[in-house]
C-alpha positions, -999 to 999 in steps of 0.1 A, spaced: 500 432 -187 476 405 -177 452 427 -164 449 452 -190 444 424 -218 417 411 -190 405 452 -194 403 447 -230 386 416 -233 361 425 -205 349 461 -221 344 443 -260 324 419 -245 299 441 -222 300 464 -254 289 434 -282 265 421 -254 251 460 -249 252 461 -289 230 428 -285 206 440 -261 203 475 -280 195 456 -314 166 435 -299 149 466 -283 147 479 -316 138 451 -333 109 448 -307 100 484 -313 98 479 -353 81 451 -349 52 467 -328 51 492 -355 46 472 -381 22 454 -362 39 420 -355 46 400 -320 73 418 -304 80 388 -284 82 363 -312 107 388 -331 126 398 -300 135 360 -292 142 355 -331 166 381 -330 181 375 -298 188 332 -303 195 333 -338 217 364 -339 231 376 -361 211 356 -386 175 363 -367 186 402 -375 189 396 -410 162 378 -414 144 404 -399 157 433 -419 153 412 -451 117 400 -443 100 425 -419 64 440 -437 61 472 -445 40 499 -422 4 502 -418 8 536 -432 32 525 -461 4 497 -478 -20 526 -491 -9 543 -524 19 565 -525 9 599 -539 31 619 -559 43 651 -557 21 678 -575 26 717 -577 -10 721 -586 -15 709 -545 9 739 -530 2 767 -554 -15 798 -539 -43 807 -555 
């Protein structure tokens, strides 16, 4: 019975340290994206987890692509003339 708990205990942790790993390739991704370091944000997220995540999520910029006006939809654009 000792072994199996041992089981147990050993797959939830390699799966919240895989889980760990997974969120701070991400976060490194996103943050190359929306131009940031990658390292500063991967280390953030990785020490100070699961606070550096948050913060992250809650305080990331938005896109290069994202600052210029939105346009809004028009059918006078799609219309076939």
């Amino acid at each position: 019975m000792s072994y199996l708990l041992d089981a147990i205990s050993f797959a939830a942790a390699l799966f919240v340290i895989l889980a760990i790993v997974l969120l701070v390739r991400w976060s490194a991704a996103d943050a190359k994206l929306r131009g940031k370091s990658t390292l500063l944000v991967s280390l953030i997220v990785l020490f100070l987890f699961p606070w550096g995540l948050i913060a992250w999520l809650l305080f990331r910029p938005e896109p290069p692509d994202a600052a210029s006006p939105k346009r809004t939809f028009r059918l006078e654009d799609f219309r076939v003339q």
